[in-house]
N, C-alpha and C positions, 0 to 999 in steps of 0.2 A: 423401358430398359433396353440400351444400347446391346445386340448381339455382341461375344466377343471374339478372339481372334481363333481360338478353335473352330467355332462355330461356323465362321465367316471361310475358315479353310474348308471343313468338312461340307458346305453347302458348293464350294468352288467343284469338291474332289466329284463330288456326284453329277454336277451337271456336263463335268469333263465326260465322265463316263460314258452320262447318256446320251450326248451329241457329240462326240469325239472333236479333239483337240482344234481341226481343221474349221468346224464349227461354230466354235465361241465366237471367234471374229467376227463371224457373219452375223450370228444371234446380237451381241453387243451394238454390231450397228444398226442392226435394228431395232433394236430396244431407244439407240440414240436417235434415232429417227423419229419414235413412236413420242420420245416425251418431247422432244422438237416442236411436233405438229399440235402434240398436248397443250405448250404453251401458248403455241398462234393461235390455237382458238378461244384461249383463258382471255389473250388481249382483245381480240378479237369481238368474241362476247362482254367484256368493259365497256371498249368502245361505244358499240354497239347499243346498251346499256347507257351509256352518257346521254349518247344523241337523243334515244327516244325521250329520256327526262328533259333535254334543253327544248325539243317539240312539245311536250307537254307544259313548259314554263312558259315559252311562246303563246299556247293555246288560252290559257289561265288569264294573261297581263291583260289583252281588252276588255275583258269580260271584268276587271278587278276596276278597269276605267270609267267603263260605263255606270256602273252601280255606283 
């Protein structure tokens, strides 16, 4: 269930409150910041993940020759 637009007002009005107006901006960029770096590691860890599989396929193929 999507929040709606009260909702979404009333969670804005309270975080105004509790870190004053000057605030938000800075919060907001760091929140932008935070899923930034959230995603380079999502890639990151794929990668990463790829490689060790194509070394293990590497490892596998002589072994599959031999026999």
């Amino acid at each position: 269930m999507r929040p709606g637009l009260w909702q979404i007002l009333i969670v804005v009005a309270i975080i105004a409150i509790l870190f004053g107006a000057k605030k938000i901006p800075e919060l907001a960029r760091s929140i932008g910041k935070a899923k930034g770096e959230f995603k380079k590691g999502l890639v990151e860890g794929e990668q990463e993940e790829a490689a060790a599989e194509k070394e293990q396929e590497k490892k596998e193929e002589p072994a599959k020759e031999i026999a």
